[in-house]
DONU-272254 format. One line per field, with one value per residue (C-alpha): residue number from 0; residue in three letters; x, y, z. Coordinates in steps of 0.05 Angstrom, whole numbers. Each point is the difference from the previous one (the first is absolute). Last residue first. Example, Ala and Ser with C-alpha at 12.3 -4.5 7.8 and 13.67 -1.06 7.14 Angstrom:
# DONU-272254
num: [1 0];
residuo: [SER ALA];
px: [273 -27];
py: [-21 -69];
pz: [143 13];
***
This chain:
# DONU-272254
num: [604 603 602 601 600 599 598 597 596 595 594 593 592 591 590 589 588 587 586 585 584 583 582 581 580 579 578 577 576 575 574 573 572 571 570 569 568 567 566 565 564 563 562 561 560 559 558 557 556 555 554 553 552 551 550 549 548 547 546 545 544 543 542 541 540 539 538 537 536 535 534 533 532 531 530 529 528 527 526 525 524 523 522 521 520 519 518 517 516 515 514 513 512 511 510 509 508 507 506 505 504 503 502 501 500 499 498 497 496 495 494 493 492 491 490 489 488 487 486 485 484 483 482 481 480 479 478 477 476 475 474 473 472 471 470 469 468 467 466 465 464 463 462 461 460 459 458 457 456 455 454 453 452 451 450 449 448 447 446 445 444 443 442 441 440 439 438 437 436 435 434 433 432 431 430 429 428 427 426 425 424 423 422 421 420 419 418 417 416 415 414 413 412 411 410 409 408 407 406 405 404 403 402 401 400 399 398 397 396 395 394 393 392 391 390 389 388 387 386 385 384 383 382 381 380 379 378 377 376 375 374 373 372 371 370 369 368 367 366 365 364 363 362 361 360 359 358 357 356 355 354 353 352 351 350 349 348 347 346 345 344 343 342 341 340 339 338 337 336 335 334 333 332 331 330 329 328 327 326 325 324 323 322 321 320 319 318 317 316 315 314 313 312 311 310 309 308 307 306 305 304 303 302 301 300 299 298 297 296 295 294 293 292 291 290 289 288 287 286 285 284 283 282 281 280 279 278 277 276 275 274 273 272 271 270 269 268 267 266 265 264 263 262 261 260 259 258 257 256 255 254 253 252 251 250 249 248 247 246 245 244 243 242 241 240 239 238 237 236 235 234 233 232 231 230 229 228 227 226 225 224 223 222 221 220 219 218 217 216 215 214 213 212 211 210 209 208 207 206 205 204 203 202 201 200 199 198 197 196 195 194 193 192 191 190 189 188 187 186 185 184 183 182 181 180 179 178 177 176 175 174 173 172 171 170 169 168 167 166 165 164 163 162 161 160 159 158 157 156 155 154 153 152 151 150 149 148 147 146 145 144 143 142 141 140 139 138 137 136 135 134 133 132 131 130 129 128 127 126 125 124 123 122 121 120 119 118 117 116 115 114 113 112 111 110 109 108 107 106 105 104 103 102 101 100 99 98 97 96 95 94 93 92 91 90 89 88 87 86 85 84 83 82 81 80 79 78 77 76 75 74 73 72 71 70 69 68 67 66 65 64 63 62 61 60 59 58 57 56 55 54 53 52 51 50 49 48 47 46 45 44 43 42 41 40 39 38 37 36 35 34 33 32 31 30 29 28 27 26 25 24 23 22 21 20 19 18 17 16 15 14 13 12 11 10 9 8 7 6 5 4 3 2 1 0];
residuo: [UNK UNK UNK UNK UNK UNK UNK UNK UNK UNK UNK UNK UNK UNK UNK UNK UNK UNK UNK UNK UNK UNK UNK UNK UNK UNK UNK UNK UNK UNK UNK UNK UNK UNK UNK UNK UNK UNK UNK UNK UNK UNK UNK UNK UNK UNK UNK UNK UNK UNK UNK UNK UNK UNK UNK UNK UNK UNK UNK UNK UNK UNK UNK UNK UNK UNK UNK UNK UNK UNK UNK UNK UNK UNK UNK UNK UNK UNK UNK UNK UNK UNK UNK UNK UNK UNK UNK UNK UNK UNK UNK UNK UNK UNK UNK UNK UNK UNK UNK UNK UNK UNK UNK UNK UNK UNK UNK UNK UNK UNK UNK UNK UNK UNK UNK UNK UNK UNK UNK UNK UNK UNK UNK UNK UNK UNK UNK UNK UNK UNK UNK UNK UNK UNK UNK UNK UNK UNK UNK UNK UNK UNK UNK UNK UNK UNK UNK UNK UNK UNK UNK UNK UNK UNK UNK UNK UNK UNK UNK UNK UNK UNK UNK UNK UNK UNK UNK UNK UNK UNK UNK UNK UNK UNK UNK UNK UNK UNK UNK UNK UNK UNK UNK UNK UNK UNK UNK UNK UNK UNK UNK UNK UNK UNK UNK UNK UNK UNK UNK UNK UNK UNK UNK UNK UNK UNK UNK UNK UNK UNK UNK UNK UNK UNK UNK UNK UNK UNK UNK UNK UNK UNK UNK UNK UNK UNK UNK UNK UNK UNK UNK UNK UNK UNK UNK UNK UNK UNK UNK UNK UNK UNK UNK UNK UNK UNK UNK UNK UNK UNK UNK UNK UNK UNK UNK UNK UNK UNK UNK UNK UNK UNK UNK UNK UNK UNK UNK UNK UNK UNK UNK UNK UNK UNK UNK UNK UNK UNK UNK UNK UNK UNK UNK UNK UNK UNK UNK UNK UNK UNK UNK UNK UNK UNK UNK UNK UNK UNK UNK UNK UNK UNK UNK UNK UNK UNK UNK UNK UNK UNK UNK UNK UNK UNK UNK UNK UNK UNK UNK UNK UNK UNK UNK UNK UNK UNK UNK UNK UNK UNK UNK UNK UNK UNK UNK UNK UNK UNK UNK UNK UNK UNK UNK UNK UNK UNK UNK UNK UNK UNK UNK UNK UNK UNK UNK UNK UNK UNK UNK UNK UNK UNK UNK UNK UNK UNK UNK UNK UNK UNK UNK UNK UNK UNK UNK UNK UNK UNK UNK UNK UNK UNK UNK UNK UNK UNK UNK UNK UNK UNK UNK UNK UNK UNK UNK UNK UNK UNK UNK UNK UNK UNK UNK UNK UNK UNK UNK UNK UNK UNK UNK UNK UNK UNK UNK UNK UNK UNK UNK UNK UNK UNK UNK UNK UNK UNK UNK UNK UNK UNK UNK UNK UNK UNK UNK UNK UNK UNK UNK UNK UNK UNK UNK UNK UNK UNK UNK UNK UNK UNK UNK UNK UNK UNK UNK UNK UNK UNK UNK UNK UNK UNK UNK UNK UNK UNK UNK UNK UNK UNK UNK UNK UNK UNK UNK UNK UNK UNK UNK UNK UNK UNK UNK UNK UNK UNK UNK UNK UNK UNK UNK UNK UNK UNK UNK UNK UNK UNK UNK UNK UNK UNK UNK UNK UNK UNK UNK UNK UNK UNK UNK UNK UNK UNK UNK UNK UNK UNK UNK UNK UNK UNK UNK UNK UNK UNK UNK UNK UNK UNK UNK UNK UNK UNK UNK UNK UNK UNK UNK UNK UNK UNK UNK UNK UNK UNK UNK UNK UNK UNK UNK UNK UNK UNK UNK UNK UNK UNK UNK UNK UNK UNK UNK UNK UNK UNK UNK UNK UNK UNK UNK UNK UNK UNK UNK UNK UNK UNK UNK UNK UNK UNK UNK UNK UNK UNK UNK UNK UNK UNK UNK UNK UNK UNK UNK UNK UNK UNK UNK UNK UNK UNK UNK UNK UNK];
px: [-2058 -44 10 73 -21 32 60 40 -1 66 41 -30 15 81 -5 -22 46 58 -21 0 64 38 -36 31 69 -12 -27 66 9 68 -22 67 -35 -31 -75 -52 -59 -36 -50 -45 -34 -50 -27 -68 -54 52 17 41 46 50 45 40 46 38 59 6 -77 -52 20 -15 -51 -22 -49 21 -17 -66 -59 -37 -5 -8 33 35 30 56 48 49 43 -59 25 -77 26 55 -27 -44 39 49 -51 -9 -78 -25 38 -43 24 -5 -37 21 7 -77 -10 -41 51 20 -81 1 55 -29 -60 37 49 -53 -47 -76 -17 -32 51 47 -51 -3 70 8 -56 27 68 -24 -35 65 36 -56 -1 78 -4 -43 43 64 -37 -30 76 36 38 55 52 -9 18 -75 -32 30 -24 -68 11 26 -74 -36 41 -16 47 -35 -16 -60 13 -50 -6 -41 -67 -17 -75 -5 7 66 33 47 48 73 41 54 39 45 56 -20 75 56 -6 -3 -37 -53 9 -21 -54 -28 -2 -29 -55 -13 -10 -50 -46 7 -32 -46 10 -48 51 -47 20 72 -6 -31 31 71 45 56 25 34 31 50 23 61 27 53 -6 67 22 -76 28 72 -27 -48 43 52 -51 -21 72 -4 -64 15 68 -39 -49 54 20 -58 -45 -56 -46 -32 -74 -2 -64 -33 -42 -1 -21 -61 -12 -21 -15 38 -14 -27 27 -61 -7 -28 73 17 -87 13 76 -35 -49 46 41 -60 -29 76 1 -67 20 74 -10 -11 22 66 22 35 -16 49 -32 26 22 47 -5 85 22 -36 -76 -13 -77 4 -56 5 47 56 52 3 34 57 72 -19 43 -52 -53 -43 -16 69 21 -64 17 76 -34 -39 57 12 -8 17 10 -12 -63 -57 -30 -73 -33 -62 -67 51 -12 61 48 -30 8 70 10 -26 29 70 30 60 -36 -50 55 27 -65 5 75 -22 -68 45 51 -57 -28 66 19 -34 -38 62 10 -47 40 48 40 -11 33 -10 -38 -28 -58 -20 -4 -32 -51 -12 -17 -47 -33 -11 -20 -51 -36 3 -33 -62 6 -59 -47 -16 31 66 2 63 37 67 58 66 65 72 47 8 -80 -61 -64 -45 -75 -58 -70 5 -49 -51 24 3 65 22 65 19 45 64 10 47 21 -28 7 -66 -35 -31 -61 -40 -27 6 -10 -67 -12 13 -63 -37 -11 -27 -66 -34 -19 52 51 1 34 -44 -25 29 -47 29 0 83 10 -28 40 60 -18 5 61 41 -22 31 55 13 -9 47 56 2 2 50 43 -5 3 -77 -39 34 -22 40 -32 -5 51 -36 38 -6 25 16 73 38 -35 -28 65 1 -41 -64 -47 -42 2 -4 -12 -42 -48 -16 -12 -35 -46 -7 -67 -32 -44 -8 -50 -30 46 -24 68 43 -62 18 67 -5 -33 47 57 -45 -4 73 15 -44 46 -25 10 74 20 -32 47 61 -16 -1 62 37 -20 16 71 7 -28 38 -33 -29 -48 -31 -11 -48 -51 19 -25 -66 -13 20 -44 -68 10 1 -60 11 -8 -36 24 -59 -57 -8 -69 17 58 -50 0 70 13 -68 -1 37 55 21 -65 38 44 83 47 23 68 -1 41 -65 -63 -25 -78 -13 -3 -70 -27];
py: [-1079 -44 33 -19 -61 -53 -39 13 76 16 -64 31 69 -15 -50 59 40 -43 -9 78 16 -56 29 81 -43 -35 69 37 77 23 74 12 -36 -77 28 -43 -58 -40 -51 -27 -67 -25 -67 -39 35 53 61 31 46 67 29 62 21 63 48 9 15 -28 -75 -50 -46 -57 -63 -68 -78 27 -41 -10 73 58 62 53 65 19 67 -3 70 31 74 28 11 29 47 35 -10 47 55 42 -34 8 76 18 12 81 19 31 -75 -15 -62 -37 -60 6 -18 -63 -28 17 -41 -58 -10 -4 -61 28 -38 -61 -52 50 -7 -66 -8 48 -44 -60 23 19 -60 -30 34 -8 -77 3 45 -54 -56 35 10 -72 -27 29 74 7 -34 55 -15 -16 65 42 -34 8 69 27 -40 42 65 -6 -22 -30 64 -14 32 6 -46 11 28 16 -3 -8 -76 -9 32 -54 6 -4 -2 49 -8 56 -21 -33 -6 -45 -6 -77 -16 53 -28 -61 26 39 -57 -53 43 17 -68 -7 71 -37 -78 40 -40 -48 -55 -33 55 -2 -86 13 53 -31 -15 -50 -7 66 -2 64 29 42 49 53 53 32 -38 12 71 -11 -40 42 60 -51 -12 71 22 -64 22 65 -11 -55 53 50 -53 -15 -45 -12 -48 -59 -25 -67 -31 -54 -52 -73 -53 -43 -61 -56 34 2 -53 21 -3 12 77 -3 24 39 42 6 27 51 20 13 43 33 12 32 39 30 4 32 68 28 58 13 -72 -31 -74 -66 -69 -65 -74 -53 -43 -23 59 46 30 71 36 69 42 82 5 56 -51 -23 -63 -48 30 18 -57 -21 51 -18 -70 -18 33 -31 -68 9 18 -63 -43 -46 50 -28 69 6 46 -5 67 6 66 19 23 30 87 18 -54 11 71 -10 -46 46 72 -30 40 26 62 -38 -39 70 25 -67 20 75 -31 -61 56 42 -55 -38 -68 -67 21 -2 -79 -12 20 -62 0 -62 -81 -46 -64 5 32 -37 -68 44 24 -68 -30 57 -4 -82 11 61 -61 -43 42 22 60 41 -9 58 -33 7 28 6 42 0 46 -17 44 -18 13 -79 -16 53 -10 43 -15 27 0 76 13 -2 21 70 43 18 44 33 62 15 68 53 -24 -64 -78 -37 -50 -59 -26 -56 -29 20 73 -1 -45 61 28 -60 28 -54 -23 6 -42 -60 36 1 -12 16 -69 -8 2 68 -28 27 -18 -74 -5 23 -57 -63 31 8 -79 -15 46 -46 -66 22 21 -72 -40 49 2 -79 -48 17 -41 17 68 39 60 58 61 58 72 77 60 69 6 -62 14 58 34 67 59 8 35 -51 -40 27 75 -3 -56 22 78 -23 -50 41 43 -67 -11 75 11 58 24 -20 -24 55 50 -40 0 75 3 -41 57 52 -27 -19 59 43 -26 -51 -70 33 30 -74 -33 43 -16 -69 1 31 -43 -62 26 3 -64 -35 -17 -63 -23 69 21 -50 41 63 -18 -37 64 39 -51 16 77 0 -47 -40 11 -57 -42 -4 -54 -49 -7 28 -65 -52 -24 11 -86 -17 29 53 49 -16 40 59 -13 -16 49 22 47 8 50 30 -30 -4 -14 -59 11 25 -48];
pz: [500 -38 -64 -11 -10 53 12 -81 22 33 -43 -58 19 8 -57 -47 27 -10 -70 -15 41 -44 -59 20 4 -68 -31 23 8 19 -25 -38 -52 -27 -21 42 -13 30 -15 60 -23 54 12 7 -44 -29 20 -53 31 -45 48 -30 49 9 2 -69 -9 -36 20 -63 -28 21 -11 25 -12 -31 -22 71 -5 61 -9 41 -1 49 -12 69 -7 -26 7 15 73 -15 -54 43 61 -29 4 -70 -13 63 -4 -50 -72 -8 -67 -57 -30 23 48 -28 -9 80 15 -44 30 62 -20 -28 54 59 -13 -4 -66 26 -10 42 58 -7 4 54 43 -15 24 66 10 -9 47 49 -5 -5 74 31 -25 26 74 1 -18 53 -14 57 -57 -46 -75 -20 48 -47 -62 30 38 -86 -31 49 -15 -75 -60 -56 -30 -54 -61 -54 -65 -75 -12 -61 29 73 21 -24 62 8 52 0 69 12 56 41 43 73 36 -2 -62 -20 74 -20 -77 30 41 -40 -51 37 19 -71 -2 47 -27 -67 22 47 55 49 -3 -44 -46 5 -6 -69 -21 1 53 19 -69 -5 -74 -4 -63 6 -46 -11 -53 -18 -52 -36 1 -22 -55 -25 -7 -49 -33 -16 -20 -46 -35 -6 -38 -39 -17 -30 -41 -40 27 -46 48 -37 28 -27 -24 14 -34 21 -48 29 -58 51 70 48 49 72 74 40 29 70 31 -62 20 79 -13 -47 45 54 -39 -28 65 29 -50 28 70 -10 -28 -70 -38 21 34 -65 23 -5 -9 25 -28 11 -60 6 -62 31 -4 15 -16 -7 13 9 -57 8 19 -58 5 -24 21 66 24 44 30 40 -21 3 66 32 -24 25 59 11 -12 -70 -55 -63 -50 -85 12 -43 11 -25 -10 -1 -38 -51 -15 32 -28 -73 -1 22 -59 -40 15 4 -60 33 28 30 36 20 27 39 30 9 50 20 22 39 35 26 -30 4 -70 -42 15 -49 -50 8 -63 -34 11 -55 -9 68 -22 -48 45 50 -50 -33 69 21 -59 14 64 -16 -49 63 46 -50 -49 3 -61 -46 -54 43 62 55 -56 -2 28 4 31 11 69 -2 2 13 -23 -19 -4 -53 -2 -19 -52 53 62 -15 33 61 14 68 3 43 23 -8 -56 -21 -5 -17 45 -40 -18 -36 66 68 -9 -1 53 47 -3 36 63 45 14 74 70 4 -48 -68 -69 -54 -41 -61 -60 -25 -71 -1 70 1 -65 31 57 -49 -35 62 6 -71 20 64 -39 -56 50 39 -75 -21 69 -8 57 21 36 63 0 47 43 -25 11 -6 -18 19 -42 37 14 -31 -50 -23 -5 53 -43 47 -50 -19 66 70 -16 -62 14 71 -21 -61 36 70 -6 -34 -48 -29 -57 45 54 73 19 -20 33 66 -13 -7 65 32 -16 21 71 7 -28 60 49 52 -14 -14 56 39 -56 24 72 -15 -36 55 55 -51 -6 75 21 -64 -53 -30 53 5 -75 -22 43 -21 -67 24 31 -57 -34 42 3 -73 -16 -60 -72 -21 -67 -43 14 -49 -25 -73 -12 20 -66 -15 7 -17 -73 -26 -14 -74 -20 10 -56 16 -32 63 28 77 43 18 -22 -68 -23 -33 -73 -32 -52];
***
């Protein structure tokens, strides 16, 4: 049988026949990613530009954009996007541009820099981090198999299926460090019905079938038991620690394991479904949670796994993602589904005669790998020092009452935000706001700028004592109609970022780069000091991840049926920047528009 054909940056021993059923079946209908109209984004461009420059700067950059909009490049360089996109055998004009630049061959430490985390919600049925861990891999199970026989439904919108390329790299997969660039490891699920887990800086694997029967809750309990008991027996070096650290040195650091006689064990991290980390913490606050779940100690992950499923010591639980490969809305499905399937799970007798079979994964650590492992920890720490985190539970709002309110549930809380950070600032700063673009095929997320001159006269008008209330609610109403519109626009595949982006890549080394490109407002306005993404799960106490720039926030919301969770985070530096100030500004806004609003929708002004 043929293998599955490669795509850049990834290595596959999976068949071609692996890639079936419901889930990829509407895989040949998708669309591809549309290259949009040039006169139409610099447009948008110059657009996004006003509210966040100064009169004179933006005077300037409009006149460079007009230049540009009409040079000859700018015409030649969307044609050769245009003949990118029409390739044969290419998905998408932007995959291995996307791919390469913002994850495989970005070399900062995957986490804290690119991996995300879910907190879940306490089960209070469960007093045992065994008994709490063994009902979320039993549900992790559940939806692997619905992966693997390609019986899970596509994810989808009101009107269309989802791409479902990324589920490939959910399962039985692993991100693989490299020089220049990072690669990306899958391998066959069958053969490989196989789970690490993670205890004391030491690694277990066993097998989640036996006889060709999947383990049930209370057999994984029992493994899970013997491990932990095992595994804190005696302390071990804490490899695992080695993939916090920059790119490049994990990439010498892992050719060094190799080199030590590692080649097994790291083949059997790689190639596990996923990895459990049974964490020896008792969070009590919301941001301890996150802190744990994030990251911990370091000391018992791998880092390089795109699931991880968390569990300490007092059944809290989470799941931390390796973001290269696969975005938020998918992992976000098997978290939920996982919760869904412990919280329906019965408590069930072992039973009689069940021995539990595991094997530990033993690291040779010669010297020269302790060195590297303690230089690495002590890297991790200073960066997880630096991350500051608040979680904030707004009560007074949720999607519910936003809705009824005559709001889009996003649009309002993107509101919040602007307005916040407006207040935080002293001035609009430049906001990034994920959106999905799964509907074209290997599609993945496209900018949307938060920050537009409606939503600036709406935060304006908040702080000005001459505005009445008609006037501000008539100015939100705009503002966020305004944001709608970007987002859908973004949704859609005619955001800005993407498309220019993909316009400076063709540009030819003996070439000139266009001014557009050289302008300071350029990369000003694409300098995300406010990165926002959100979700929306009944499961999660928080989600988050961090800021992408020193100078920024990262502001993770879940908006939930009747509340909102707003996790944020910041780097402690000669910046000043504080995530329980930027929170205060955050719940102060939301009262601010919920005492504007709470008379009469929105709508009806």
């Amino acid at each position: 049988m043929a293998s599955k054909p490669q795509t850049h940056n990834v290595m596959s021993t999976r068949e071609i026949d692996e890639e079936h059923g419901a889930l990829f079946a509407q895989q040949e209908q998708l669309p591809k990613l549309p290259v949009p109209d040039l006169e139409s984004t610099l447009q948008k461009y110059v657009e996004s530009l006003k509210p966040v420059l100064s009169e004179s700067e933006y005077k300037h950059s409009a006149h460079v954009v007009a230049e540009f909009g009409r040079s000859a490049q700018a015409q030649e360089l969307q044609r050769r996007l245009k003949a990118r996109a029409a390739e044969p055998g290419r998905a998408s004009w932007l995959e291995e541009w996307w791919n390469d630049l913002s994850y495989m061959g970005y070399r900062d430490p995957v986490i804290p820099f690119v991996s995300y985390h879910y907190s879940y919600n306490d089960d209070p049925r469960c007093t045992r981090a065994t008994q709490r861990a063994a009902k979320l891999i039993s549900g992790a199970i559940a939806f692997r198999a619905r992966v693997v026989d390609g019986s899970l439904e596509p994810d989808s919108t009101r009107t269309s299926a989802l791409c479902s390329h990324s589920y490939n790299y959910m399962f039985n997969a692993c991100r693989i460090p490299a020089e220049p660039s990072d690669k990306f490891r899958t391998v066959a699920y069958h053969g490989n019905e196989t789970i690490v887990v993670v205890r004391n800086s030491r690694f277990f694997e066993f097998s989640f079938v036996r006889n060709n029967v999947v383990l049930s809750a209370a057999e994984i309990e029992q493994t899970l038991e013997q491990i932990v008991q095992t595994a804190d027996g005696a302390d071990a070096v804490a490899v695992g620690v080695l993939t916090t650290d920059h790119r490049d040195k994990w990439t010498r650091n892992r050719r060094m394991l190799l080199d030590a006689g590692n080649a097994s064990v790291l083949q059997a991290i790689e190639a596990a479904a996923f990895v459990v980390c049974m964490e020896p913490d008792m969070p009590q606050t919301r941001e301890e949670l996150s802190h744990v779940i994030w990251h911990a100690s370091g000391r018992n992950r791998w880092f390089d796994k795109p699931c991880q499923f968390v569990v300490t010591d007092s059944a809290r639980a989470g799941f931390c993602g390796e973001h290269s490969m696969i975005d938020g809305t998918p992992t976000l499905r098997l978290a939920d589904f996982a919760v869904a399937h412990s919280l329906a799970l019965p408590d069930g007798p072992v039973p009689r005669g069940f021995n539990p079979a595991f094997n530990e994964l033993r690291f040779q650590t010669p010297p020269t790998v302790v060195r590297a492992v303690a230089q690495a920890q002590s890297r991790f720490d200073a960066n997880v020092a630096a991350q500051h985190v608040c979680v904030l539970n707004f009560a007074a709002f949720g999607k519910d009452k936003i809705k009824k309110l005559g709001c889009s549930p996003d649009a309002f809380v993107q509101m919040v935000i602007q307005l916040a950070s407006t207040r935080h600032h002293g001035r609009a700063r430049p906001t990034y706001e994920a959106s999905m673009t799964r509907s074209f095929l290997h599609g993945r997320t496209e900018t949307c700028r938060s920050v537009s001159s409606d939503s600036v006269a709406w935060c304006t008008s908040m702080d000005d004592p001459s505005a009445d209330t008609g006037r501000r609610i008539k100015l939100l109403r705009t503002a966020l109609a305004t944001h709608s519109r970007l987002t859908r626009e973004a949704v859609n595949g005619h955001g800005v970022d993407r498309h220019l982006l993909g316009l400076r890549m063709l540009v030819a080394p003996t070439e000139p780069m266009p001014a557009i490109f050289t302008d300071p407002a350029y990369t000003y306005s694409s300098h995300w000091f406010v990165s926002t993404s959100q979700m929306s799960s009944e499961h999660l106490c928080s989600y988050g991840w961090s800021a992408v720039t020193p100078r920024g926030y990262g502001i993770a919301y879940n908006i939930r049926e009747n509340s909102l969770i707003i996790h944020v985070a910041c780097v402690r530096n000669e910046h000043g920047l504080n995530s329980d100030r930027f929170a205060q500004c955050l719940e102060t806004a939301a009262h601010d528009i919920a005492s504007l609003i709470d008379v009469k929708k929105v709508s009806e002004y």
